[in-house]
MIKE-581109 format. One record per residue (C-alpha): z negated, y, x; residue number from 1; residue in three letters. Coordinates in nm, 3 decimals. Layout:
Z  Y  X  NUM  ALA $
...
This chain:
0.000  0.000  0.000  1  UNK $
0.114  0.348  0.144  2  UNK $
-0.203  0.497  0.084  3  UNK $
-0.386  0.249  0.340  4  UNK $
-0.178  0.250  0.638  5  UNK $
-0.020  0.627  0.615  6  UNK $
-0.331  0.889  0.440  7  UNK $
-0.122  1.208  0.593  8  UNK $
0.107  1.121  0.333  9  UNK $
-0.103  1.282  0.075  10  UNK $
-0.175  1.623  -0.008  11  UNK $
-0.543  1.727  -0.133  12  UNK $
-0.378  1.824  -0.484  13  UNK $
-0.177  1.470  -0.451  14  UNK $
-0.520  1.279  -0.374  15  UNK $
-0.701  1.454  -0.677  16  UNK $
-0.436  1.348  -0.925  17  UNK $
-0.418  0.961  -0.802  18  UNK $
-0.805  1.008  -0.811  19  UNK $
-0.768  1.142  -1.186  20  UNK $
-0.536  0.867  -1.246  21  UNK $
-0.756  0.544  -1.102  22  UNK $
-0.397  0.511  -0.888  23  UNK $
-0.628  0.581  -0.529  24  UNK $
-0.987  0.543  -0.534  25  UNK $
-1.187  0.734  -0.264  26  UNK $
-1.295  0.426  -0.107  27  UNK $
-0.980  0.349  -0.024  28  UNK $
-0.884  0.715  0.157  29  UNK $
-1.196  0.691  0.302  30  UNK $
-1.117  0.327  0.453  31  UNK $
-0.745  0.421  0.566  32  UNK $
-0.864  0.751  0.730  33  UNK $
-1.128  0.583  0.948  34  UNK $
-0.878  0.305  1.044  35  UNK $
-0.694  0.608  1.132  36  UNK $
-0.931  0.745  1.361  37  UNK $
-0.999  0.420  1.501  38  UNK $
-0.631  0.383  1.606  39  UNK $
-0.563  0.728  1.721  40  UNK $
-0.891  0.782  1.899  41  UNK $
-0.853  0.608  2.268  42  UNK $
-0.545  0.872  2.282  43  UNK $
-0.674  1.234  2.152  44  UNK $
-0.976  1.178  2.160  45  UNK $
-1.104  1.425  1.891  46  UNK $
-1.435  1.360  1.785  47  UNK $
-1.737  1.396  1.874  48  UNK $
-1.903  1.160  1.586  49  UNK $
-1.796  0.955  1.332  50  UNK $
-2.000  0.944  1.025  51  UNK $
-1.820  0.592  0.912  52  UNK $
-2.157  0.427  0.662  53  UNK $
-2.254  0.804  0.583  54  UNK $
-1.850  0.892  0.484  55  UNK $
-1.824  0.499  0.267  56  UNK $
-2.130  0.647  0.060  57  UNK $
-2.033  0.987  -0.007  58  UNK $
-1.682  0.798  -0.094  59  UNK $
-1.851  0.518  -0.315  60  UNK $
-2.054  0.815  -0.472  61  UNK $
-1.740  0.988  -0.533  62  UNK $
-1.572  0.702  -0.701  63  UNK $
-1.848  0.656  -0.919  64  UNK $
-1.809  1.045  -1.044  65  UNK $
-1.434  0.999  -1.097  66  UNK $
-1.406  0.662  -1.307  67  UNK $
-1.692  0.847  -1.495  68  UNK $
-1.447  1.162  -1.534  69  UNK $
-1.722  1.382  -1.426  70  UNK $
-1.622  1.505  -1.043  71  UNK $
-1.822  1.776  -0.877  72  UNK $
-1.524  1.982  -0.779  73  UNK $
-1.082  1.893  -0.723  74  UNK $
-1.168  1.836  -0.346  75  UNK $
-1.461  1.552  -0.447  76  UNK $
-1.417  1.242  -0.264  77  UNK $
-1.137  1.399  -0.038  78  UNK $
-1.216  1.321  0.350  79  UNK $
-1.283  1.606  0.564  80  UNK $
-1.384  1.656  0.912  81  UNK $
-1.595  1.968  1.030  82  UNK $
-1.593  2.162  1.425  83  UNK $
-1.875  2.062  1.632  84  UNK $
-2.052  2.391  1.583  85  UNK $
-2.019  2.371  1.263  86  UNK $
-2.426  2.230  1.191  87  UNK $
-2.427  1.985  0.967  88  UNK $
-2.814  1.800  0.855  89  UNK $
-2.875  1.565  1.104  90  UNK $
-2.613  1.572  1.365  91  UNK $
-2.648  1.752  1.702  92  UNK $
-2.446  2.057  1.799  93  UNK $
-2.390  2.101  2.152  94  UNK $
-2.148  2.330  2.155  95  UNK $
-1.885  2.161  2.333  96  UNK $
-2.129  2.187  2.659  97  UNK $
-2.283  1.905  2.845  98  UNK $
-2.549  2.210  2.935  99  UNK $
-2.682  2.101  2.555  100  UNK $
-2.657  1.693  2.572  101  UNK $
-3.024  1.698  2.488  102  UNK $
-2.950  1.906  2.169  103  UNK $
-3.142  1.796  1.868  104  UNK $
-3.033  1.697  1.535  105  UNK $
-2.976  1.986  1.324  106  UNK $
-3.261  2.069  0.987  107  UNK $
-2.969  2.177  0.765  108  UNK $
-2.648  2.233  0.717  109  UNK $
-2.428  2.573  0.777  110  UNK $
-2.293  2.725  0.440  111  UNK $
-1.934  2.577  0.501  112  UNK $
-2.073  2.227  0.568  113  UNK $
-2.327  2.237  0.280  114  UNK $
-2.028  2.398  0.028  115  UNK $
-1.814  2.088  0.129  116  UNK $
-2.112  1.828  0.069  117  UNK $
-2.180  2.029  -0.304  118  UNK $
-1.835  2.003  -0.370  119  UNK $
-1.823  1.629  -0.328  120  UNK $
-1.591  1.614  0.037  121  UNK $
-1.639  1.277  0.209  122  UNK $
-1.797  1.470  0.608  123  UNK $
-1.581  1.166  0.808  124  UNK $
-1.714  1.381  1.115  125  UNK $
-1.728  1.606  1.401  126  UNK $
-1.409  1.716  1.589  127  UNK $
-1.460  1.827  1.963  128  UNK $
-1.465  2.155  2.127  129  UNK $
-1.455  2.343  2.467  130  UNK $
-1.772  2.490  2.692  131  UNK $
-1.960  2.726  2.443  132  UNK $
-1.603  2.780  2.210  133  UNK $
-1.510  3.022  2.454  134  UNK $
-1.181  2.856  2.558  135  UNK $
-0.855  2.798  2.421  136  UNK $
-0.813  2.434  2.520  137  UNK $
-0.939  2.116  2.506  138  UNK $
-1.136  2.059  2.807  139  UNK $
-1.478  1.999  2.752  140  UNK $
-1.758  1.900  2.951  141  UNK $
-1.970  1.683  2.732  142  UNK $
-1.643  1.558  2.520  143  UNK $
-1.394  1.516  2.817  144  UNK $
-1.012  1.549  2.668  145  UNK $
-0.870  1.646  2.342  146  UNK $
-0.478  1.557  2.355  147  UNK $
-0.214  1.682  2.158  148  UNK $
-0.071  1.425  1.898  149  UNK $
0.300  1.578  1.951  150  UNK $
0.307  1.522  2.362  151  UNK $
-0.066  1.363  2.488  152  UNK $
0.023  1.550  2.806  153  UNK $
-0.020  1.851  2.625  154  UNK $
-0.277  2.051  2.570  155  UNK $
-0.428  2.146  2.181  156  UNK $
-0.509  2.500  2.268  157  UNK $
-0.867  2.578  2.089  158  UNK $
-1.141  2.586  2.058  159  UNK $
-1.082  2.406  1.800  160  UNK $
-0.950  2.143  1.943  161  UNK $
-1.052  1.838  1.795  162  UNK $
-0.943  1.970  1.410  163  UNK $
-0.617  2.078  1.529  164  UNK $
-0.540  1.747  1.724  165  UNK $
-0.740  1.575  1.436  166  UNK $
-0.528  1.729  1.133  167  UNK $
-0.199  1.646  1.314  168  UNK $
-0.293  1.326  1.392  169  UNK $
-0.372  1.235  0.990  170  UNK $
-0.771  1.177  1.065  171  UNK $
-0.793  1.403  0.687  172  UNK $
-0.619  1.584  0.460  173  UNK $
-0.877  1.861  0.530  174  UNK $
-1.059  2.031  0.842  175  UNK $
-1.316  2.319  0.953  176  UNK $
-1.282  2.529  1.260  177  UNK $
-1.382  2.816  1.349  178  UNK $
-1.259  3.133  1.558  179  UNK $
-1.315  3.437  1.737  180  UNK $
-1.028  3.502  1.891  181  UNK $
-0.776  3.261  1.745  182  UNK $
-0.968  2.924  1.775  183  UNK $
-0.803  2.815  1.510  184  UNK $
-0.460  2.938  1.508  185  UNK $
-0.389  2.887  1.877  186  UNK $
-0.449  2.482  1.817  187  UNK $
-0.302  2.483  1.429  188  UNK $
0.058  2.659  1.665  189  UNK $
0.030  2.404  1.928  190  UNK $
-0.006  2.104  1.693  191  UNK $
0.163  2.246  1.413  192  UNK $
-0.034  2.287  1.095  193  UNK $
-0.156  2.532  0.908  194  UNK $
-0.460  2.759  0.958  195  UNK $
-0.642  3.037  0.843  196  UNK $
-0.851  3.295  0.990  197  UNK $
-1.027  3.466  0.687  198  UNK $
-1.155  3.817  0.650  199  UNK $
-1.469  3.832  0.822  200  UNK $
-1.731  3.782  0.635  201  UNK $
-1.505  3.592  0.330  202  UNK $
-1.624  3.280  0.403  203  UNK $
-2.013  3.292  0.517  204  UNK $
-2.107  3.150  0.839  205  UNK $
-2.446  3.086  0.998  206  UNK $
-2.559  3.227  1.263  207  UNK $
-2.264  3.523  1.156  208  UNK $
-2.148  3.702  1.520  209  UNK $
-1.896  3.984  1.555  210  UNK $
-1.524  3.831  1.468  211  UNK $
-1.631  3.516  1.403  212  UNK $
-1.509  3.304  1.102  213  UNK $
-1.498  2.955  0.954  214  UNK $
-1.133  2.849  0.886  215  UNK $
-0.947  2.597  0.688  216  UNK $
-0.709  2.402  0.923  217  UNK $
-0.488  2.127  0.711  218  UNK $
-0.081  2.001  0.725  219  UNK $
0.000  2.224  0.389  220  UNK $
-0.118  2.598  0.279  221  UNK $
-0.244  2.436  -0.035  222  UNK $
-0.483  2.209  0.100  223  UNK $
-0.625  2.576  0.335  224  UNK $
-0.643  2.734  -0.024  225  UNK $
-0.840  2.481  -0.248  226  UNK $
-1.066  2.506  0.099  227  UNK $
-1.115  2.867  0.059  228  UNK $
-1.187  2.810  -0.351  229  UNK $
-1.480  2.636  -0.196  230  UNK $
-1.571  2.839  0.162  231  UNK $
-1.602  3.124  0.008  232  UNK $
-1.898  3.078  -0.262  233  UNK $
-2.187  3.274  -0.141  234  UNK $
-2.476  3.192  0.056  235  UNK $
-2.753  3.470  0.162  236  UNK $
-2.807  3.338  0.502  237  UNK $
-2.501  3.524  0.615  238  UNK $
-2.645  3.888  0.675  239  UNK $
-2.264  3.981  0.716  240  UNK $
-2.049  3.837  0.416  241  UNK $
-1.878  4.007  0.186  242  UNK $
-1.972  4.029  -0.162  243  UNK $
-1.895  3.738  -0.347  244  UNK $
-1.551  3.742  -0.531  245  UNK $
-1.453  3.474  -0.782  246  UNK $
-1.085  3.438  -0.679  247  UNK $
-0.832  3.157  -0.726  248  UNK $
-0.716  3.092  -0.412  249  UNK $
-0.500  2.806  -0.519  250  UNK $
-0.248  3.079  -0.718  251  UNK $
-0.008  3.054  -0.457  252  UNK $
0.279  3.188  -0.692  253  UNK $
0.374  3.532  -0.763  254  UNK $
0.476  3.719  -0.404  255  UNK $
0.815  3.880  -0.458  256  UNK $
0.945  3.964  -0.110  257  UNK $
1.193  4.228  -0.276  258  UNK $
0.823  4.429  -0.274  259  UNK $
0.721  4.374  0.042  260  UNK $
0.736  4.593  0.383  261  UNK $
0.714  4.343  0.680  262  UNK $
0.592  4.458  1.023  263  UNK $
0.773  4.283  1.299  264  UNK $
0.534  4.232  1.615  265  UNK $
0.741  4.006  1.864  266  UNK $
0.559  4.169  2.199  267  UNK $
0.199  4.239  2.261  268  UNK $
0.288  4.437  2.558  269  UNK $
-0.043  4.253  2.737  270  UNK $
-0.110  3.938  2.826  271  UNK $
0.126  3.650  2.894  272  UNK $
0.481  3.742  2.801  273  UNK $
0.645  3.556  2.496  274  UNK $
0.816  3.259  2.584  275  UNK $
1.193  3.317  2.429  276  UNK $
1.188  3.039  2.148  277  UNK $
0.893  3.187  1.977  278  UNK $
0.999  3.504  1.976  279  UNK $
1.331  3.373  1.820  280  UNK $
1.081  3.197  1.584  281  UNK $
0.911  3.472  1.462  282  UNK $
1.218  3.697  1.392  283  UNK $
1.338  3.400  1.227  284  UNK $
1.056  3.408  0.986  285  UNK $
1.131  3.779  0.957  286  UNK $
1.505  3.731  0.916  287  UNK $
1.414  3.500  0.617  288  UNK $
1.172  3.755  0.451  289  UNK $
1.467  4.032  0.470  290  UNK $
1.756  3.814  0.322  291  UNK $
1.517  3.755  0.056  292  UNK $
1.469  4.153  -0.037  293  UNK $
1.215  4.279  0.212  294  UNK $
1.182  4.574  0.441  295  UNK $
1.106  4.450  0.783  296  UNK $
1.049  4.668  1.059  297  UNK $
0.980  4.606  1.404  298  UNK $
0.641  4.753  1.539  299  UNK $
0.580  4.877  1.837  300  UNK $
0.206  4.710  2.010  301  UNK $
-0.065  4.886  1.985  302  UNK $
-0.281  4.659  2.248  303  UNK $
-0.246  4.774  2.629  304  UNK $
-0.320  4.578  2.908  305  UNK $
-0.670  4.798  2.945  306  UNK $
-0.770  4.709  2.600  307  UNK $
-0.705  4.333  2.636  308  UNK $
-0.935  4.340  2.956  309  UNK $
-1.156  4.526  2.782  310  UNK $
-1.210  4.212  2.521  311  UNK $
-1.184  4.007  2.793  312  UNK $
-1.481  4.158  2.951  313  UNK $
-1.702  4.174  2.604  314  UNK $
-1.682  3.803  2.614  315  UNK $
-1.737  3.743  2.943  316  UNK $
-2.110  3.962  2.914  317  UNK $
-2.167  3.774  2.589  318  UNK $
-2.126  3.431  2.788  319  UNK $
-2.246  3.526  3.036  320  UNK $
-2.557  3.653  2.913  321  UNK $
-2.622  3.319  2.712  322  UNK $
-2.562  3.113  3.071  323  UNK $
-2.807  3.330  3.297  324  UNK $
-3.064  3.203  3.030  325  UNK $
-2.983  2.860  3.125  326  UNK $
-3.223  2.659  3.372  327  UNK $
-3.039  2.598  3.695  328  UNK $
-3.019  2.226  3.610  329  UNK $
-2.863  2.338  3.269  330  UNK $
-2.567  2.549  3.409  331  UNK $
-2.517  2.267  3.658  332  UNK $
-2.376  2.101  3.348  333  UNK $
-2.134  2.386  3.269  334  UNK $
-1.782  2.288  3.306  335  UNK $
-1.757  2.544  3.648  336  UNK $
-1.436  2.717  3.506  337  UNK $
-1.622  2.850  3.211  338  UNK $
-1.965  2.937  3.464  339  UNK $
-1.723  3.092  3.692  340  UNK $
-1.534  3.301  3.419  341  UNK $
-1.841  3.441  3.246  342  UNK $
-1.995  3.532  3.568  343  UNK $
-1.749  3.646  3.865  344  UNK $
-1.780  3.965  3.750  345  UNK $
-2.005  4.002  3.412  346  UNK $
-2.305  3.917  3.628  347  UNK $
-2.294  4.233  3.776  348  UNK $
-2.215  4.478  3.512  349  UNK $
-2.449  4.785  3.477  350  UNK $
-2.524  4.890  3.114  351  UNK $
-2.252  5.169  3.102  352  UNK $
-2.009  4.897  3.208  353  UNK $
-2.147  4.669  2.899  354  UNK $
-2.112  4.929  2.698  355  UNK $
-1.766  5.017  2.778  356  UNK $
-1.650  4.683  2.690  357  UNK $
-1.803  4.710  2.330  358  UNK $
-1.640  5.016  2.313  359  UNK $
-1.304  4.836  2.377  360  UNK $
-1.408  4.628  2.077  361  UNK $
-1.477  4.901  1.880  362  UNK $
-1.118  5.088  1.976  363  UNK $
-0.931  4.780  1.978  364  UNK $
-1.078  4.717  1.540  365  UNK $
-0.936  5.112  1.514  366  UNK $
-0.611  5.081  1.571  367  UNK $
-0.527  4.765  1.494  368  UNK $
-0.635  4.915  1.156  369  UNK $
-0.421  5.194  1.152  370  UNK $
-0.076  5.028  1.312  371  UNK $
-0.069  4.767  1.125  372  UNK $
-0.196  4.948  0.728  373  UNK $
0.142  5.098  0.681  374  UNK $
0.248  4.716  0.581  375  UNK $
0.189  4.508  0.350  376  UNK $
0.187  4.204  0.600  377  UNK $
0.262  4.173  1.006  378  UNK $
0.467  3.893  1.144  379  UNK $
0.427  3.749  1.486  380  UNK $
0.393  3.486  1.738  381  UNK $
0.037  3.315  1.692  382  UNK $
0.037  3.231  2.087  383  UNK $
0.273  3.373  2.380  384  UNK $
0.360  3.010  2.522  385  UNK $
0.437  2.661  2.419  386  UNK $
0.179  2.380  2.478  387  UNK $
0.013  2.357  2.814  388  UNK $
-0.089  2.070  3.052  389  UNK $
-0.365  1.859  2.825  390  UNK $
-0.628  1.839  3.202  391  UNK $
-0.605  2.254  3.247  392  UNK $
-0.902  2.431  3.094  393  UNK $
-0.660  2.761  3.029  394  UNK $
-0.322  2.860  3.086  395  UNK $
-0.235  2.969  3.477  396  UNK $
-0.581  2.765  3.539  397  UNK $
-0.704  3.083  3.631  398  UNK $
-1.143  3.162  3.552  399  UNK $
-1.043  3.553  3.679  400  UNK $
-0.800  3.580  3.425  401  UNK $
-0.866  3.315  3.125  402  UNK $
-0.781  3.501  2.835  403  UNK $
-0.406  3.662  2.871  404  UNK $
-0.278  3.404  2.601  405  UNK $
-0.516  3.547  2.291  406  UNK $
-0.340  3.914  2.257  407  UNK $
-0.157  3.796  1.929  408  UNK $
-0.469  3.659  1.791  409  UNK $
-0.764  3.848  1.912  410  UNK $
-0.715  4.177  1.760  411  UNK $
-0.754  4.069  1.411  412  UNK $
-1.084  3.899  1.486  413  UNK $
-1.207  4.266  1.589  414  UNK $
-1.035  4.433  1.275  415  UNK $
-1.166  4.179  1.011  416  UNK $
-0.824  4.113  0.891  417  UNK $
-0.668  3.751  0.754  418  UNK $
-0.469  3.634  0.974  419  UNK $
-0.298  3.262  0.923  420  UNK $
-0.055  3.054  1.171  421  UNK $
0.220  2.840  0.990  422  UNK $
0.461  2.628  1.151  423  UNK $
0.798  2.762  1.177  424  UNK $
0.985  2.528  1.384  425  UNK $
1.008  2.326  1.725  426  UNK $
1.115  2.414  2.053  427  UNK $
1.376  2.210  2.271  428  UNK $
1.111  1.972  2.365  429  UNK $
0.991  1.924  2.049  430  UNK $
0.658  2.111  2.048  431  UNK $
0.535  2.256  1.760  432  UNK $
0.588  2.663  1.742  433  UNK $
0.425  2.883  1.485  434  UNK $
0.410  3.234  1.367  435  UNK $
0.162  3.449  1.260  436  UNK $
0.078  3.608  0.919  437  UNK $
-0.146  3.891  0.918  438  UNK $
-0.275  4.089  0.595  439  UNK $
-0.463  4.414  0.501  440  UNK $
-0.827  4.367  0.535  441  UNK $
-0.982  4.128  0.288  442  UNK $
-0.660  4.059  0.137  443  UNK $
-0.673  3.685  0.200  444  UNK $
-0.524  3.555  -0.086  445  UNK $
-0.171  3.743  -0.025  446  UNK $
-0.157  3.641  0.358  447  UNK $
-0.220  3.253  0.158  448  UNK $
0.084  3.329  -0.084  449  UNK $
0.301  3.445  0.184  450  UNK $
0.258  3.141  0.410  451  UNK $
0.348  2.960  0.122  452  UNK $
0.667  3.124  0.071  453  UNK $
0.752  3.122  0.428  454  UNK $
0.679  2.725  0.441  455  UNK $
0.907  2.693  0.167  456  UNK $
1.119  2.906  0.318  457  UNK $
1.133  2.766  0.671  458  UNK $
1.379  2.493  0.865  459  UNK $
1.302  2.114  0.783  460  UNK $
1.011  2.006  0.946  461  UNK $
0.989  1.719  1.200  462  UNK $
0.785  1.420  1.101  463  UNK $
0.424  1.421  1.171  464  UNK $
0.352  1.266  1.523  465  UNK $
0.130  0.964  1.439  466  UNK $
0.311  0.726  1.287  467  UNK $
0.278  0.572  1.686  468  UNK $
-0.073  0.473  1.545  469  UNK $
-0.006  0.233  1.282  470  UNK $
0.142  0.035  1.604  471  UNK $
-0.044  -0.036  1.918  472  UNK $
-0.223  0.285  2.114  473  UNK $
């Protein structure tokens, strides 16, 4: 039966009408998914645990609620796995470090987990991360390597790693990561899904941190959506959420792109230059929003190399302020490309020079703002280059100069805006490339209805990668 051997087949909607139907029990998705894992595991390596007896109850208590015809939400008894640092009750979160391989089971979960559980999601597990999140790969010291399902030489980009690598690979219909400067659309571009960056503060988090978000990462924008119908039911712990707004973020029809005025951003002007096929991908995109009726007009970049180092630096005196903490026999356990990055220079900073890099937060939020309001939505790449080599911990392998790859995503972390990455096409190797949707603050339903128009509107799509592990691995 398909629904054993091949559970990427099925979209969440798909999965709730068989469920409806008594034509797929949640038993049975939950069964396929962890054979799934199983097979796919000794190559990605994407989690970090696997809930199997806690995932067959949730699933057996799920079945019980849909032959009954009383399930706790559309998403109940549909697997799901959840980012490391993501707490859930019970499971330790070490942050991707082996600093924290003593860390202890967590009291409770975070408001995304325990909005999941309420909702009736089967948690399979955890997927891996990188040192602290505060890499874009998937190099870890306590969870070794996360591969790419397209090319397992290839890096996943991150941090998160694991649900990128994870969601290609079929582990779920449904995933958590989270981001702060593109964590999840840097690995939903290099393994070609679909993520979302929310508004900050649309989805409540705990413990909340400037630019930080919880984001859907699934194959379809539908799936991302019926996530957010969930994610983004309130929960006081988060000190910085939005007020609570009971939209439908599963009304994915309606965008006429005859209304629209598109911003074209093919070129940062910082960072690591595009690589030529994603630029071509993202005017593409663009290309296909114009023959349909909209304006689209090529921006200029408002980020400048200064700026970029300026973020660069924030993080680096956030880091490295949470590693000088550390016991010396603690940041022996660092992976030494992150202790090295967070400290080469951070460890010296006087005040003024802490300050200054806030302040290149603070500019950075400003006119990303303003360039990008005279739109109604920005199109660009999501990252500058295709996949990287799977063993590097970042692009150029470089701790002095880790973070040139995150000037398409970072500024919207800064400026609160939704930002999603959708999978456009493939380059001549084959490797995933996406492009970037970015919305008016708090506008994430739109930036969700116009990724689904541009996956409708987009080339055919190349079949997902793991059918290799229904056969040997």
């Amino acid at each position: 039966m398909p629904c054993m051997t091949a559970p990427q087949d099925f979209t969440a909607a798909d999965i709730a009408l068989q469920y409806a139907a008594g034509a797929l029990s949640p038993v049975e998705l939950t069964q396929a998914c962890l054979a799934r894992i199983a097979a796919c595991e000794p190559k990605l390596n994407a989690m970090y645990r696997v809930g199997r007896d806690g995932a067959l109850a949730a699933a057996r208590a799920a079945e019980a609620r849909w032959r009954a015809k009383r399930p706790l939400s559309p998403l109940d008894g549909v697997p799901v796995t959840i980012k490391e640092n993501i707490y859930t009750k019970g499971d330790p979160a070490p942050i991707g470090t082996r600093a924290n391989d003593d860390a202890a089971p967590q009291p409770a979960d975070a408001p995304p987990a325990a909005r999941l559980r309420e909702a009736g999601c089967v948690i399979l597990g955890k997927t891996t991360m990188p040192d602290f999140g505060m890499l874009s790969s998937g190099l870890s010291s306590i969870h070794g390597i996360t591969r790419n399902p397209w090319d397992t030489a290839c890096n996943t980009s991150g941090s998160s790693s694991g649900a990128g690598a994870a969601a290609a690979a079929g582990y779920a219909p449904l995933h958590l990561g989270t981001d702060i400067g593109g964590s999840v659309r840097l690995p939903a571009t290099h393994c070609g899904i679909f993520a979302l960056k929310p508004s900050l503060g649309r989805v409540p988090v705990y413990p909340p941190y400037i630019g930080r978000v919880t984001g859907p990462m699934t194959r379809e924008v539908a799936a991302s959506a019926a996530l957010m119908n969930l994610l983004s039911k309130p929960d006081a712990r988060d000190f910085m959420s939005l007020p609570y707004q009971e939209v439908d973020y599963t009304k994915l029809d309606g965008l006429e792109p005859k209304q629209l005025r598109i911003g074209l951003l093919p070129d940062m002007g910082a960072g690591l230059a595009p690589h030529p096929e994603i630029v071509a991908a993202a005017k593409a995109a663009a290309r296909a929003l114009e023959s349909a009726g909209a304006a689209v007009e090529e921006m200029k970049s408002f980020l400048t190399p200064e700026l970029l180092d300026g973020m660069s630096r924030f993080f680096e005196a956030r880091s490295c302020n949470d590693f000088v903490a550390l016991p010396a026999a603690k940041q022996a356990k660092v992976l030494p490309f992150i202790a090295e990055w967070c400290t080469w220079r951070a460890k010296g900073f006087s005040g003024r020079e802490v300050m200054a890099a806030y302040n290149a937060y603070v500019t950075l939020r400003e006119v990303t703002v303003r360039e990008t309001s005279p739109y109604d939505f920005v199109l660009s790449p999501t990252s500058p280059i295709l996949p990287y080599e799977a063993e590097l911990p970042a692009p150029g392998n470089d701790p002095h100069n880790a973070l040139p790859h995150i000037a398409f995503t970072v500024p919207y972390n800064m400026s609160e805006q939704p930002a999603a990455s959708l999978n456009w096409t493939f380059s001549a190797a084959g490797l995933p490339i996406g492009v970037q949707v970015i919305g008016r603050r708090f506008d994430d339903l739109g930036v969700l209805r116009l990724s689904a128009w541009l996956e409708r509107a987009r080339p055919a799509q190349k079949d997902w990668p793991a059918a290799w592990a229904t056969g040997p691995v």
